[in-house]
TIVO-2410 file (N, C-alpha, C; in nm, 3 decimals):
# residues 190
REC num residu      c1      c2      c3 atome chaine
REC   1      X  -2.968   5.727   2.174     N      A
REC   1      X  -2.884   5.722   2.057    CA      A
REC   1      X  -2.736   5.726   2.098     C      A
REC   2      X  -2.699   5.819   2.180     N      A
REC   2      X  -2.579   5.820   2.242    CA      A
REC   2      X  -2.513   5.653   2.307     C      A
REC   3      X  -2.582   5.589   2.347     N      A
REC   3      X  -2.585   5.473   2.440    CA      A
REC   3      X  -2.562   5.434   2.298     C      A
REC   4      X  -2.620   5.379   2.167     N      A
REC   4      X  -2.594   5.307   2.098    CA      A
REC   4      X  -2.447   5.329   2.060     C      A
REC   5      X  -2.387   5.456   2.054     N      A
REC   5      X  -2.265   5.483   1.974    CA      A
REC   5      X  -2.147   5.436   2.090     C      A
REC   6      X  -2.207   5.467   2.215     N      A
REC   6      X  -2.105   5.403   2.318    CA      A
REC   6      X  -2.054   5.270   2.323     C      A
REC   7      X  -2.161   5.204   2.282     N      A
REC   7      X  -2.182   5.054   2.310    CA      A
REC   7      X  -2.112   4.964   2.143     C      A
REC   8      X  -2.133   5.026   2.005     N      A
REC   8      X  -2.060   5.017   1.922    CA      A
REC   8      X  -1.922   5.028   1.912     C      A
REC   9      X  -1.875   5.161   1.991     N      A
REC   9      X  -1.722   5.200   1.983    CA      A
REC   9      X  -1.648   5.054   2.112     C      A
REC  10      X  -1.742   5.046   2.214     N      A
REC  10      X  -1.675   4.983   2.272    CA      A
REC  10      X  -1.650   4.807   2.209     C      A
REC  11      X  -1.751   4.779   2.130     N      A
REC  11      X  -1.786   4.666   2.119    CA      A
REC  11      X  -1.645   4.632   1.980     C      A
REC  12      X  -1.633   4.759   1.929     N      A
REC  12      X  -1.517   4.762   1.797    CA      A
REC  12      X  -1.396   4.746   1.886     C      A
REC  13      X  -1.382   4.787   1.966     N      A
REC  13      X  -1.253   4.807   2.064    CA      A
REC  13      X  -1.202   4.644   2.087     C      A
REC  14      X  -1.329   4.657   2.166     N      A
REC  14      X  -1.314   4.493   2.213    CA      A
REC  14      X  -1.265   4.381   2.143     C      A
REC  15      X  -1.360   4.390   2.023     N      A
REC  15      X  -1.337   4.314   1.879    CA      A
REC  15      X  -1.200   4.283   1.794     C      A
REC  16      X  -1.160   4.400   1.811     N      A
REC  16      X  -1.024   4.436   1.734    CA      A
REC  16      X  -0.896   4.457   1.792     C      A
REC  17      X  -0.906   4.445   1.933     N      A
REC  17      X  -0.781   4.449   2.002    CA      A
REC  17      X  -0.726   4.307   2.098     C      A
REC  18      X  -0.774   4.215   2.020     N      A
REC  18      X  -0.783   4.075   2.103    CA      A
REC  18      X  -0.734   3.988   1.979     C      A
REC  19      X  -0.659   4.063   1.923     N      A
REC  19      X  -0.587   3.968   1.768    CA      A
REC  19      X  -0.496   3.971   1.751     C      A
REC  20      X  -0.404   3.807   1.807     N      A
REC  20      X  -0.310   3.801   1.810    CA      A
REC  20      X  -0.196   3.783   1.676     C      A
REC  21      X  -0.125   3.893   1.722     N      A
REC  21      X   0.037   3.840   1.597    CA      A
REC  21      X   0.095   3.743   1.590     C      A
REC  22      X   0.133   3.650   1.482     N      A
REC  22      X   0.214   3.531   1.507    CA      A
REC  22      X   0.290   3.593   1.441     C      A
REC  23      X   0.466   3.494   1.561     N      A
REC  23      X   0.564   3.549   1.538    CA      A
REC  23      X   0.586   3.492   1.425     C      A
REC  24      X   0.720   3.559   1.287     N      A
REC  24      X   0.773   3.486   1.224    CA      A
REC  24      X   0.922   3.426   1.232     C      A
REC  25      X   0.916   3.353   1.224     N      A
REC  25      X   1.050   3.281   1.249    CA      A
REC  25      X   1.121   3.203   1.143     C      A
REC  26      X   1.213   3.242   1.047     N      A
REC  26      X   1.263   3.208   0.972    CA      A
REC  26      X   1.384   3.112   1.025     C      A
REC  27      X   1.359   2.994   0.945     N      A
REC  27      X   1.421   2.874   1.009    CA      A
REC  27      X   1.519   2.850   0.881     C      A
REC  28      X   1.557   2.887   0.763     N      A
REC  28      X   1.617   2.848   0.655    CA      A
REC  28      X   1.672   2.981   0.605     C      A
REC  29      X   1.817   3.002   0.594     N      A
REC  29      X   1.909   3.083   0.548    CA      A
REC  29      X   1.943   3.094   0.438     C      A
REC  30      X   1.968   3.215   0.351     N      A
REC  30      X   1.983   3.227   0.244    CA      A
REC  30      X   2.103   3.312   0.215     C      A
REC  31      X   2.210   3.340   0.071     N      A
REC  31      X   2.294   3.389   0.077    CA      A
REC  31      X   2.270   3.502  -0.040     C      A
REC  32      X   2.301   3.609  -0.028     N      A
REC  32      X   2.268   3.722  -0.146    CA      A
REC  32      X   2.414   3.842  -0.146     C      A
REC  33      X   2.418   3.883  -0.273     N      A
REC  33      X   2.500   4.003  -0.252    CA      A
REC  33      X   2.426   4.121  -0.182     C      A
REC  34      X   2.492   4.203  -0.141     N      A
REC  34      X   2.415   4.287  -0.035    CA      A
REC  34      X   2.410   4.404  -0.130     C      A
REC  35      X   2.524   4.427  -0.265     N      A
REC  35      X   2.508   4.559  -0.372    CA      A
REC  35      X   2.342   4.467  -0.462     C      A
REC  36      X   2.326   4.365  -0.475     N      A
REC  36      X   2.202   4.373  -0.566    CA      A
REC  36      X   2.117   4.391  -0.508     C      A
REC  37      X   2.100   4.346  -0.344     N      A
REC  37      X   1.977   4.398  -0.311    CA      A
REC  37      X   1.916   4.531  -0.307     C      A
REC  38      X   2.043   4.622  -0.346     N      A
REC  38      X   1.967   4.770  -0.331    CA      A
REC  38      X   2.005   4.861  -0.474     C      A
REC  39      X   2.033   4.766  -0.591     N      A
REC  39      X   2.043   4.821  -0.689    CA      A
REC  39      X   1.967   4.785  -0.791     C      A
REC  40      X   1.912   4.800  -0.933     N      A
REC  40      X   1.814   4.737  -1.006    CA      A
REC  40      X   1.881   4.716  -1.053     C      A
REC  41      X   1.812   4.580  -1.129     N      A
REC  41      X   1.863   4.466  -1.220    CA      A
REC  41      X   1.895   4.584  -1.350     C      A
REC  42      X   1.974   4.544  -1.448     N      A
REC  42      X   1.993   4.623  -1.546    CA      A
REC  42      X   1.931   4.528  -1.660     C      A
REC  43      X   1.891   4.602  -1.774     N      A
REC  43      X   1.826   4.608  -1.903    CA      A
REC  43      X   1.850   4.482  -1.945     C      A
REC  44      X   1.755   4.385  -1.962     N      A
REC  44      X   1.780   4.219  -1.991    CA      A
REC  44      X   1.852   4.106  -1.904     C      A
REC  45      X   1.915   4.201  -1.792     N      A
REC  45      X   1.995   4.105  -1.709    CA      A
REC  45      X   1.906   4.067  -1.608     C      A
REC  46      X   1.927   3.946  -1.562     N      A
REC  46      X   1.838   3.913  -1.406    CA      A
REC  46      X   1.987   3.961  -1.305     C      A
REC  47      X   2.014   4.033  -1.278     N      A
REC  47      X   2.130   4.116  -1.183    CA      A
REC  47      X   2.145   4.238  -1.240     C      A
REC  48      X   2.242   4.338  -1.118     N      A
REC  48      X   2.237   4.438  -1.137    CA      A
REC  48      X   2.402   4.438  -1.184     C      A
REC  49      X   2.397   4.573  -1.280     N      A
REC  49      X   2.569   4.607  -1.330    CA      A
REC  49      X   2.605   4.731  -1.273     C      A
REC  50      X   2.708   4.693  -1.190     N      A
REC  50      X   2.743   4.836  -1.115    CA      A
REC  50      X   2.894   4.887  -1.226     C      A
REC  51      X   2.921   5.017  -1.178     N      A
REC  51      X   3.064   5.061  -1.246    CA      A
REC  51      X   3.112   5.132  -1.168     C      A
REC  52      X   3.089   5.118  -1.044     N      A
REC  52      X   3.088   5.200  -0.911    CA      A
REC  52      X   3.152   5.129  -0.826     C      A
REC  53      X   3.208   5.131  -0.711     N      A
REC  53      X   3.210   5.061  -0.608    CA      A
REC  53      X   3.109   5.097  -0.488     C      A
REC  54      X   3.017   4.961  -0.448     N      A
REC  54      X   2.914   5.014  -0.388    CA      A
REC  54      X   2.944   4.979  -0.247     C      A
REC  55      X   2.862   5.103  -0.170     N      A
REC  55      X   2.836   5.121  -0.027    CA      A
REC  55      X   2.788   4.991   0.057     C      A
REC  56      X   2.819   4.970   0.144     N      A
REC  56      X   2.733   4.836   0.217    CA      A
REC  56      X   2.590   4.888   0.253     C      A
REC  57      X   2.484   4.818   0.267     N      A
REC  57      X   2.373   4.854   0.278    CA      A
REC  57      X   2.319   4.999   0.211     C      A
REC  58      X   2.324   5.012   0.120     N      A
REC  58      X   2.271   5.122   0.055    CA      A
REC  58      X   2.238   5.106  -0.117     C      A
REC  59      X   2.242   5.193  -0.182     N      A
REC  59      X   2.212   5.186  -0.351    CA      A
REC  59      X   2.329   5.260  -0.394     C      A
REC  60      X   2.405   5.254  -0.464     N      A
REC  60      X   2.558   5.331  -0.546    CA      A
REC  60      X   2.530   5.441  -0.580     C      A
REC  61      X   2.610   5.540  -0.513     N      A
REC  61      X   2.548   5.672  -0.537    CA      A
REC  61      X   2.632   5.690  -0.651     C      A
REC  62      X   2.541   5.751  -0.752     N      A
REC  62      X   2.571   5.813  -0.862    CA      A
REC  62      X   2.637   5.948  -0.892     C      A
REC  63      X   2.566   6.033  -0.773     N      A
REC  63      X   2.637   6.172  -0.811    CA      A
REC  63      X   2.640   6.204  -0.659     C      A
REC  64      X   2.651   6.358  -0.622     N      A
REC  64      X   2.625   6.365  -0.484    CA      A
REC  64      X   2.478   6.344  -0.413     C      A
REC  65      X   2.496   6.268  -0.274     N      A
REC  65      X   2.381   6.213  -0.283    CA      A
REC  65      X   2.325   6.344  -0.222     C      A
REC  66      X   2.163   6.366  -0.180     N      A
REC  66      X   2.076   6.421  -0.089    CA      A
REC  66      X   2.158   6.460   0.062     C      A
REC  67      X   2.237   6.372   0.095     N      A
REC  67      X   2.237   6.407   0.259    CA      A
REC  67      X   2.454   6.473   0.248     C      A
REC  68      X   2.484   6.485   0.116     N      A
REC  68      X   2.606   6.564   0.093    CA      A
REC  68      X   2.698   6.464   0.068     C      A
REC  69      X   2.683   6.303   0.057     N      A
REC  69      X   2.801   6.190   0.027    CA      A
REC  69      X   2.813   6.253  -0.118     C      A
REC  70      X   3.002   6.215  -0.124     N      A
REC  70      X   2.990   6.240  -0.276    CA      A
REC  70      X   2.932   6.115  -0.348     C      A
REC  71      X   2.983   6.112  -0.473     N      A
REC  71      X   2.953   5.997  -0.550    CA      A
REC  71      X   3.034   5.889  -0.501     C      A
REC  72      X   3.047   5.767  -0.546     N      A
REC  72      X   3.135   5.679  -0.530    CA      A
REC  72      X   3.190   5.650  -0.636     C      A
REC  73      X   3.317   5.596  -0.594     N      A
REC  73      X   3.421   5.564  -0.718    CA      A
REC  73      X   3.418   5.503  -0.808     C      A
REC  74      X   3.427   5.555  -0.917     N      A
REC  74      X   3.452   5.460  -1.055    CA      A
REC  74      X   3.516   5.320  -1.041     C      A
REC  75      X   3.490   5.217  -1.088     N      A
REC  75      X   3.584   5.126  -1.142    CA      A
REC  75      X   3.626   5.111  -1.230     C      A
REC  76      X   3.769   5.133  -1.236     N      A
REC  76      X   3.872   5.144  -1.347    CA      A
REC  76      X   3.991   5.046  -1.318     C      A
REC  77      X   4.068   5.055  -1.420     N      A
REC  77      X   4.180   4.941  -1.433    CA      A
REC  77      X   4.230   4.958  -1.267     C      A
REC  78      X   4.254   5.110  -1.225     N      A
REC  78      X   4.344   5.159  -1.121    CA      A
REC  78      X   4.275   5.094  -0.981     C      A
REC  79      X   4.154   5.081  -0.995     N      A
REC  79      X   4.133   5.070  -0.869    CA      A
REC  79      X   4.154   4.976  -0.749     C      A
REC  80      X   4.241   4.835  -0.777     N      A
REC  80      X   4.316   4.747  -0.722    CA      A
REC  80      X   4.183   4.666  -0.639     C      A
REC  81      X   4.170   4.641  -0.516     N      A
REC  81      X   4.119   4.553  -0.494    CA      A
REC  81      X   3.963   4.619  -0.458     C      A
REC  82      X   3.860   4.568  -0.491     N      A
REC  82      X   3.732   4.586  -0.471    CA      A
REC  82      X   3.621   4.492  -0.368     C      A
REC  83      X   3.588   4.508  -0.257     N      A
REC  83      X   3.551   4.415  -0.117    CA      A
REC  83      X   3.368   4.432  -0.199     C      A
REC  84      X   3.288   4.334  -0.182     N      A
REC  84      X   3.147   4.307  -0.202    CA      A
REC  84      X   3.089   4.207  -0.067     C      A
REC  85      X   3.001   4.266  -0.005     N      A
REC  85      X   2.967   4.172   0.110    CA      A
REC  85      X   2.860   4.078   0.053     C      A
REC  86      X   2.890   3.968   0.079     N      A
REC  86      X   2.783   3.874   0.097    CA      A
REC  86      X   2.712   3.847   0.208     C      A
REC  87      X   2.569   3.826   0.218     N      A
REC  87      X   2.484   3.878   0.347    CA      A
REC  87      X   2.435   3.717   0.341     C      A
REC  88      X   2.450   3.700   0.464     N      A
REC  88      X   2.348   3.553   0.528    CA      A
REC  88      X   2.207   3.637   0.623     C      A
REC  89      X   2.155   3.583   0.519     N      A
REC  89      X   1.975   3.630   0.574    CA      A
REC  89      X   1.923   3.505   0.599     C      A
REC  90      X   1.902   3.517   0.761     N      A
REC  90      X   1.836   3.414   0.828    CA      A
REC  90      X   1.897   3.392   0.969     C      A
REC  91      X   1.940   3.288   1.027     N      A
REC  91      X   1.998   3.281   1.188    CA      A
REC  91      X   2.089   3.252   1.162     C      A
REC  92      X   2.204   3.255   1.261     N      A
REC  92      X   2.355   3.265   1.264    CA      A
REC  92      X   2.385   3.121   1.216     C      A
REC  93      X   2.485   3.068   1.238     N      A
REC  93      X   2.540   2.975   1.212    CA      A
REC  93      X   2.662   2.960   1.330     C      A
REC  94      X   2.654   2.876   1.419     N      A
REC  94      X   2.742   2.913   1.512    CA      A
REC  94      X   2.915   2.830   1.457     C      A
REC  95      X   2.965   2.809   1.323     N      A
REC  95      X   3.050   2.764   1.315    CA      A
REC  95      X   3.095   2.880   1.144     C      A
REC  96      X   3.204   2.862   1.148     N      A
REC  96      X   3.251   2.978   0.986    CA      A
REC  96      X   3.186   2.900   0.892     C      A
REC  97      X   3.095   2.989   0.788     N      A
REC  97      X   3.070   2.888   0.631    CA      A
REC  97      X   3.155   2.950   0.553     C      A
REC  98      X   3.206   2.849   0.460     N      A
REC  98      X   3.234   2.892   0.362    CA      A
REC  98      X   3.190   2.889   0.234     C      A
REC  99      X   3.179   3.002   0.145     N      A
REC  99      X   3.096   2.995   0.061    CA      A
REC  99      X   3.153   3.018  -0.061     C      A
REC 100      X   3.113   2.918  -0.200     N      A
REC 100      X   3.186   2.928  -0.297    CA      A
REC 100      X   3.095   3.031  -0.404     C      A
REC 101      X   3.225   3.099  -0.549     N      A
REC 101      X   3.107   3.166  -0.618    CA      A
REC 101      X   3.238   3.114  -0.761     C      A
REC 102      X   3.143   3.175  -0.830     N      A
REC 102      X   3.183   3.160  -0.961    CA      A
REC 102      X   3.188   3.304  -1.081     C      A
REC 103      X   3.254   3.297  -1.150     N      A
REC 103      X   3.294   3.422  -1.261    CA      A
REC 103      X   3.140   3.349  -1.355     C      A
REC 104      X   3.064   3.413  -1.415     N      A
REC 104      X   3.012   3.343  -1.544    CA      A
REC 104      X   3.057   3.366  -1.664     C      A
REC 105      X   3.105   3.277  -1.716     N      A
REC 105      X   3.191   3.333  -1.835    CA      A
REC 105      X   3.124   3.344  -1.966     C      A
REC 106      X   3.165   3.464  -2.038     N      A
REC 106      X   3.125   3.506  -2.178    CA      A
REC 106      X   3.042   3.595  -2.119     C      A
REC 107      X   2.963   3.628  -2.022     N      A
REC 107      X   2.885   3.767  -2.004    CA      A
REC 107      X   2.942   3.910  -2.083     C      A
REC 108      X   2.842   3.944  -2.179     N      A
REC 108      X   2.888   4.093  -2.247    CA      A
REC 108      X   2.764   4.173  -2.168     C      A
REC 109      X   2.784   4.274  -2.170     N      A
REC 109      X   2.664   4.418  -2.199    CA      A
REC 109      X   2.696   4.536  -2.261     C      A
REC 110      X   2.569   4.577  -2.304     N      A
REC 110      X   2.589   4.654  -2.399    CA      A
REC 110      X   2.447   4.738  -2.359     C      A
REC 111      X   2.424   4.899  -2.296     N      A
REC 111      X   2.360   4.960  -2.266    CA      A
REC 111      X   2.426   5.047  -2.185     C      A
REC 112      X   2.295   5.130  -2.096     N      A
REC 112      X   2.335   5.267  -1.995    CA      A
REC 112      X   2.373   5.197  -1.872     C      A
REC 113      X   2.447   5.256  -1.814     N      A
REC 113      X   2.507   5.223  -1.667    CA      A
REC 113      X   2.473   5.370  -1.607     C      A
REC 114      X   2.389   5.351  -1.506     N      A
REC 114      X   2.377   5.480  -1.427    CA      A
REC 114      X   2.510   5.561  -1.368     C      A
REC 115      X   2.514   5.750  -1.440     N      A
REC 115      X   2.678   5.741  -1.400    CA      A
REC 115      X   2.782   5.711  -1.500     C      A
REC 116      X   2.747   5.642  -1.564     N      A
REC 116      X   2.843   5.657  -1.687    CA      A
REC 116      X   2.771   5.747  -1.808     C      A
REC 117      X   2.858   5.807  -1.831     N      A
REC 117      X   2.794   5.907  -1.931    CA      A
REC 117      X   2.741   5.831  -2.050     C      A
REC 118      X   2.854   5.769  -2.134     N      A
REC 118      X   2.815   5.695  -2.228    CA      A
REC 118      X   2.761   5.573  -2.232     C      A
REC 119      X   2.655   5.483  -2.338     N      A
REC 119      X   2.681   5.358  -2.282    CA      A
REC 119      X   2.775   5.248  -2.273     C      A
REC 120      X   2.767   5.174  -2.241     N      A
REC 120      X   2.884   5.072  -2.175    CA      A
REC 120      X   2.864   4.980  -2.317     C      A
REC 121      X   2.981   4.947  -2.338     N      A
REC 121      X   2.965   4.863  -2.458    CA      A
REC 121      X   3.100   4.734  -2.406     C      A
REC 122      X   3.060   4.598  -2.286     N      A
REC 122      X   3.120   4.625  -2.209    CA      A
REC 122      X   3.169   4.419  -2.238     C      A
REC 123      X   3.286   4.372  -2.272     N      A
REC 123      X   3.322   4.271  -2.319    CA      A
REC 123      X   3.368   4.192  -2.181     C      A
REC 124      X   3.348   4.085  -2.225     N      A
REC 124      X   3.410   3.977  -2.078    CA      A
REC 124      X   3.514   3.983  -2.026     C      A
REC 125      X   3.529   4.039  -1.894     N      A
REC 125      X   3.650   4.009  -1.853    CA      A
REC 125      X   3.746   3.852  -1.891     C      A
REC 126      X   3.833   3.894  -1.888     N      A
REC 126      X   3.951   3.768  -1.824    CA      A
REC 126      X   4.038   3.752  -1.734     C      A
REC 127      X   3.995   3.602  -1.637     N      A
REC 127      X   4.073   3.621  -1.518    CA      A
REC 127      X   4.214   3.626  -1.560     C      A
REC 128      X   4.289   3.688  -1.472     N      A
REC 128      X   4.404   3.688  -1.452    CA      A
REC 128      X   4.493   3.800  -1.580     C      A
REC 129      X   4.417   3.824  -1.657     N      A
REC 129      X   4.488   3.981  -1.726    CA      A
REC 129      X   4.362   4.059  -1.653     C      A
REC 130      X   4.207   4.083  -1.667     N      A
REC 130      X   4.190   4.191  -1.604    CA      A
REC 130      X   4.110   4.211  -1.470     C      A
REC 131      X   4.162   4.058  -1.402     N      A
REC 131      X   4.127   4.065  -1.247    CA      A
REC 131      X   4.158   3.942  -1.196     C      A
REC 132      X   4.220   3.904  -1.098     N      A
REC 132      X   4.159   3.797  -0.968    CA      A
REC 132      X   4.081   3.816  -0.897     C      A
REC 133      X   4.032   3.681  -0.834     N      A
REC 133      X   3.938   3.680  -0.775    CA      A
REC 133      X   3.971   3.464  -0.708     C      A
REC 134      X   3.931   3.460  -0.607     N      A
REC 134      X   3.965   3.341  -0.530    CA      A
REC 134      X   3.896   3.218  -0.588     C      A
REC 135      X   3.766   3.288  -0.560     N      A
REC 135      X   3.612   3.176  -0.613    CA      A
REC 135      X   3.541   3.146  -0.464     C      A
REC 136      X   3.601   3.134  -0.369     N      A
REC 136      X   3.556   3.160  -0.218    CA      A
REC 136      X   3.569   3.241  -0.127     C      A
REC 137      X   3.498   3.269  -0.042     N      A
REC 137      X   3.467   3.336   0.077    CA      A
REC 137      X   3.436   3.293   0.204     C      A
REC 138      X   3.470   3.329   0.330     N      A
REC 138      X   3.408   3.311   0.470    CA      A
REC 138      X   3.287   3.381   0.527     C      A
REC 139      X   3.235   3.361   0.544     N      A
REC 139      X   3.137   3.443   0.617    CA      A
REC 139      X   3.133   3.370   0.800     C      A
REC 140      X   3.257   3.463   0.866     N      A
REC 140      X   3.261   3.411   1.003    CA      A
REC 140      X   3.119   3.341   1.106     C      A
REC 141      X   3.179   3.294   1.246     N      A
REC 141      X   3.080   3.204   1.311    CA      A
REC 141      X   2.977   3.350   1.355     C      A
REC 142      X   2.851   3.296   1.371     N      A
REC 142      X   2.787   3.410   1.423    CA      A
REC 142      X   2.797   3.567   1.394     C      A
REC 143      X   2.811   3.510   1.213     N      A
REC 143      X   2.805   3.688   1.178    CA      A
REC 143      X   2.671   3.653   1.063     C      A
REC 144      X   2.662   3.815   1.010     N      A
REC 144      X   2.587   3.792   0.907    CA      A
REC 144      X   2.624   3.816   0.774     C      A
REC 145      X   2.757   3.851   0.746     N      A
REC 145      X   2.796   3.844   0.637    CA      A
REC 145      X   2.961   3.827   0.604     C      A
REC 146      X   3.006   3.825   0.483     N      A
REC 146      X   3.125   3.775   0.486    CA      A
REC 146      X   3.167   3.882   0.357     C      A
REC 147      X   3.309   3.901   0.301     N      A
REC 147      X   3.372   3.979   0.207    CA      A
REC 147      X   3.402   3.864   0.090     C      A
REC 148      X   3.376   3.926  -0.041     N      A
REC 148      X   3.400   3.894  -0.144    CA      A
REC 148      X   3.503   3.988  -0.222     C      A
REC 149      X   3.652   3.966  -0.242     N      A
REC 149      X   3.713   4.054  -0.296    CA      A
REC 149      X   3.765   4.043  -0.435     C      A
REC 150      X   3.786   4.112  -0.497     N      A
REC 150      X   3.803   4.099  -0.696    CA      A
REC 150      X   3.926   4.183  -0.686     C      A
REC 151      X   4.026   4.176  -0.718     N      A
REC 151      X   4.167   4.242  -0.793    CA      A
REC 151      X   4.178   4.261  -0.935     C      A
REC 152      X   4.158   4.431  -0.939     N      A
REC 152      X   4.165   4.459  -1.042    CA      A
REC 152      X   4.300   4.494  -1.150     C      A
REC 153      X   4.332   4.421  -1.233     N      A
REC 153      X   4.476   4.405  -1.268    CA      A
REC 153      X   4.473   4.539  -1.346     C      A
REC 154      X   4.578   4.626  -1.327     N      A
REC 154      X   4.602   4.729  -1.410    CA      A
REC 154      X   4.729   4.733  -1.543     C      A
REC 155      X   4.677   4.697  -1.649     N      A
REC 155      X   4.785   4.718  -1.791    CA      A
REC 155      X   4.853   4.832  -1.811     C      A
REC 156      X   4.851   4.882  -1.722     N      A
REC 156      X   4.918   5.060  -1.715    CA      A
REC 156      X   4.877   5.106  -1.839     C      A
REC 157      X   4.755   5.104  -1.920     N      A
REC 157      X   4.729   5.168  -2.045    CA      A
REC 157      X   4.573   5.158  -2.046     C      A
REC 158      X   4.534   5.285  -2.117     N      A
REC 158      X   4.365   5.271  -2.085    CA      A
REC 158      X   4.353   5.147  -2.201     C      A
REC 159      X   4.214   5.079  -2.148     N      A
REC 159      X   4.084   4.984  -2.163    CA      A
REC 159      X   4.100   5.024  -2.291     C      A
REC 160      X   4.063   4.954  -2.429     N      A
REC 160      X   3.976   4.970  -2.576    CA      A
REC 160      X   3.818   4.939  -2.513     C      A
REC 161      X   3.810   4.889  -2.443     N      A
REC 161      X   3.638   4.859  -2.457    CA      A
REC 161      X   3.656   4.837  -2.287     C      A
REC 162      X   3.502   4.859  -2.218     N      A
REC 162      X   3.498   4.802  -2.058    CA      A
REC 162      X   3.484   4.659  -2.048     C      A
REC 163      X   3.544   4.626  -1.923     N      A
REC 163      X   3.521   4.471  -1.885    CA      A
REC 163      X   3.457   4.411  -1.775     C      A
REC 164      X   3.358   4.316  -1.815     N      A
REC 164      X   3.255   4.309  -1.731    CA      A
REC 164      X   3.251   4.165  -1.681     C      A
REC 165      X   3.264   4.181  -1.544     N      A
REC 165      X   3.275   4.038  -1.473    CA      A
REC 165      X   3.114   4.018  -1.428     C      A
REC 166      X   3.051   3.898  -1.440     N      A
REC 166      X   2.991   3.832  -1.375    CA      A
REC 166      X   2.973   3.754  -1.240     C      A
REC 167      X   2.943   3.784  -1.128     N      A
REC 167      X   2.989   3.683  -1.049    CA      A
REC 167      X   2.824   3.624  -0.994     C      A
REC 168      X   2.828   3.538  -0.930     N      A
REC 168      X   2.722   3.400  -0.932    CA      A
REC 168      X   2.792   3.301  -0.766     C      A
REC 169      X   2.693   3.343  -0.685     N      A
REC 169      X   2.676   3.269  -0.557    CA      A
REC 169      X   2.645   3.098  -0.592     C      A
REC 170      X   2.702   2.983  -0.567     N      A
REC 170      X   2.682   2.870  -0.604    CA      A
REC 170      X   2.612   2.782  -0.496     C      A
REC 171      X   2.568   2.692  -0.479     N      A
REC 171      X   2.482   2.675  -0.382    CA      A
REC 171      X   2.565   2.572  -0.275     C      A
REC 172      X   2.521   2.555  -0.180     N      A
REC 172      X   2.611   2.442  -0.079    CA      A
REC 172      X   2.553   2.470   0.032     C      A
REC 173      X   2.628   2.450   0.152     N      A
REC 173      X   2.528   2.448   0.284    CA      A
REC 173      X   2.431   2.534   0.311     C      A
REC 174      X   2.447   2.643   0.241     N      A
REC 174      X   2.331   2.808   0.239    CA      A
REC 174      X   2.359   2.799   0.084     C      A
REC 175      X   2.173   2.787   0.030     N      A
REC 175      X   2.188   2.819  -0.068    CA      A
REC 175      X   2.208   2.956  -0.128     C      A
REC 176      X   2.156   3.012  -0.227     N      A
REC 176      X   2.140   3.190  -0.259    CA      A
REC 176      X   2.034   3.227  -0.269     C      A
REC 177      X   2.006   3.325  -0.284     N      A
REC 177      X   1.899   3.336  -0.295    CA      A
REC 177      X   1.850   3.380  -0.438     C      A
REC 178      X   1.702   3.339  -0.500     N      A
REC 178      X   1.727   3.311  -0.645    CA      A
REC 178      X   1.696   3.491  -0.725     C      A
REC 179      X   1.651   3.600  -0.627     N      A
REC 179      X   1.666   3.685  -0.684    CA      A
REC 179      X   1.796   3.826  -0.651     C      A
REC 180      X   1.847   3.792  -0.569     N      A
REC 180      X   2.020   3.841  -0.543    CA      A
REC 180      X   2.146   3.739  -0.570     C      A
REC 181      X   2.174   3.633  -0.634     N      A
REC 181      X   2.286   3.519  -0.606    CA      A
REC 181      X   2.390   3.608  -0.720     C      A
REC 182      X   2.317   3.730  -0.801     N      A
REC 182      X   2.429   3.773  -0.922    CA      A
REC 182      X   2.487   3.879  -0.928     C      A
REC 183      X   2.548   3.956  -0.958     N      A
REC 183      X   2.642   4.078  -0.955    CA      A
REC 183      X   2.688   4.098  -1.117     C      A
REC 184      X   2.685   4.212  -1.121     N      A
REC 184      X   2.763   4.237  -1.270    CA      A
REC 184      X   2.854   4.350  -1.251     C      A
REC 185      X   2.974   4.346  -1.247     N      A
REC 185      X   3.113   4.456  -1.217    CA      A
REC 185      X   3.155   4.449  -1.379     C      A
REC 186      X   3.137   4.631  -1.386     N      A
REC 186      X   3.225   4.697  -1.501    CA      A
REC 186      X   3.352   4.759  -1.504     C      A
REC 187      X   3.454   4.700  -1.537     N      A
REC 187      X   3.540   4.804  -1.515    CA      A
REC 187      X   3.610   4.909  -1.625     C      A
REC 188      X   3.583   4.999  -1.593     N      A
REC 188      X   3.554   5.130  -1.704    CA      A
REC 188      X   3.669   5.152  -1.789     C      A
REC 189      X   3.692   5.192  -1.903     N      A
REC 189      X   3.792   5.181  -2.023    CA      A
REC 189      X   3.920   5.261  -1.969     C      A
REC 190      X   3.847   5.444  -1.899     N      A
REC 190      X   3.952   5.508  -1.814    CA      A
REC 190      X   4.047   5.460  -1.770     C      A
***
């Protein structure tokens, strides 16, 4: 009986350790914001609405996190320029891309924003009273991501209502990718 259990274990051994991994190799690049990939989409939106300025590779901390970070900063009229990385997922590119995006215009929301106490009852921005923004970006040779920056114009007087930009990765030599290409920035009435 012993001999049988020997001859089983070995025969499983044998069986199961002779199976090879194929590598994967992703041959086609994609472009995403790097804040949606680690934040949830908000309530009816296919993107996420931050009111925060978010961390690179991480989720927007709301309050103090677990490991002692404080929260991160509000976005408010004050907060002047705001950097968002755009991530190329896939193999380098050995020359600079440049990559275009777009505002979507008329975007409202109206719900909870994690972190904001109240809900956001939150009207379309407009370029150039309550932000610039270029419409393009670089994402250097042989990197994996590039900066997206928004200027937040300050009226030296608080907000009546928050303003909420849309922004939207457009497609061209790297497309986006179809469940990160969107962003939703609030900037808070404060």
């Amino acid at each position: 009986m012993k001999k049988i259990y020997i001859v089983l274990i070995a025969l499983a051994t044998v069986l199961t350790s002779c199976i090879k991994n194929e590598d994967i190799v992703v041959t086609n690049s994609v472009l995403e914001f790097d804040a949606a990939s680690y934040n949830a989409k908000a309530l009816n939106k296919n993107y996420p609405v931050l009111n925060r300025v978010p961390g690179y590779g991480r989720q927007v901390f709301t309050a103090t996190s677990i490991g002692g970070l404080p929260a991160d900063p509000n976005i408010t009229r004050a907060s002047g320029t705001i950097t968002f990385r755009v991530n190329l997922v896939g193999p380098h590119v050995s020359t600079a891309t440049e990559v275009k995006y777009r505002v979507v215009p008329g975007e409202t929301y109206a719900g909870s924003i994690a972190g904001l106490a109240t809900a956001a009852d939150a009207e379309a921005a407009v370029q150039g009273t309550d932000y610039t923004t270029s419409g393009t970006l670089t994402i250097p040779a042989n990197s994996s991501f590039g900066l997206l920056t928004i200027n937040i114009v300050n009226p030296g007087v608080a907000l009546a209502k928050e303003k909420l930009i849309v922004l939207e990765l457009s497609p061209g030599s790297i497309n986006p990718n179809p469940n990160y290409f969107r962003i939703g920035v609030v900037i808070n009435k404060g």
